[in-house]
N, C-alpha and C positions, 0 to 999 in steps of 0.2 A: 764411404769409399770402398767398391769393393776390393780385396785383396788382404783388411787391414787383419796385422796379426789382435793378438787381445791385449798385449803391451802397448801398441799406435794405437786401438781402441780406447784406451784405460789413459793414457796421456795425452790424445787428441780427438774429444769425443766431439762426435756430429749430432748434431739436433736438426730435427726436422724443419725445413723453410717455412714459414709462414708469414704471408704476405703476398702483397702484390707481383704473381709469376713475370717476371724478363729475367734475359740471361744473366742483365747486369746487376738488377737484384740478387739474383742467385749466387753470383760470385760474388758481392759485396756481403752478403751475408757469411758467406764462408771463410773470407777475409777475417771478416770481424771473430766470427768465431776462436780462428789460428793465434789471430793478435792476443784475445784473451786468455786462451789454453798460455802461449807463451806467457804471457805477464805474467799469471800467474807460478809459472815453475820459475818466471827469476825471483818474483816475490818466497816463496819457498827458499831457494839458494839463498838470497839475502837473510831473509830471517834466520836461516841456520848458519850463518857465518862464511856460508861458503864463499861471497860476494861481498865486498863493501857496499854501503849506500850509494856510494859515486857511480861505482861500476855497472847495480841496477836501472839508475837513473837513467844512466848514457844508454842501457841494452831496450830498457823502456822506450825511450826517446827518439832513437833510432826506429824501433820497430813501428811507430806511431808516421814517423814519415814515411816508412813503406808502405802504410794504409793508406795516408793523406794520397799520395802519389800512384795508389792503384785505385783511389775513390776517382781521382781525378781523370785517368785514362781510362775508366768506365763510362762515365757523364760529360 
């Protein structure tokens, strides 16, 4: 993304597309990306306490239908 500082860098890194080019590949892939960068920093917060398990759960769960539901209005 251009723009990004080195701390959006450092907590939201991009990795190069590969795969079959359409635009909804490309955005499904970037999707997937975001979901994972997130998981991971609430897995982070959970393991250091900062989060109950419940609260990761629900922040995971959530985030998985925002994929489901942007998988879906791609295809």
């Amino acid at each position: 993304m251009p723009g990004l500082s080195d701390k959006d860098e450092f907590i939201y890194p991009q990795r190069s597309f590969r795969g079959e080019f359409t635009p909804e590949n490309l955005l499904l892939d970037a999707n997937l990306q975001e979901f994972a960068a997130r998981v991971g920093i609430i897995c982070a917060l959970e393991n250091s306490g900062k989060l109950s398990p419940i609260e990761a759960y629900d922040q995971i769960k959530e985030l998985w239908h925002q994929l489901e539901a942007s998988r879906h209005s791609l295809f």
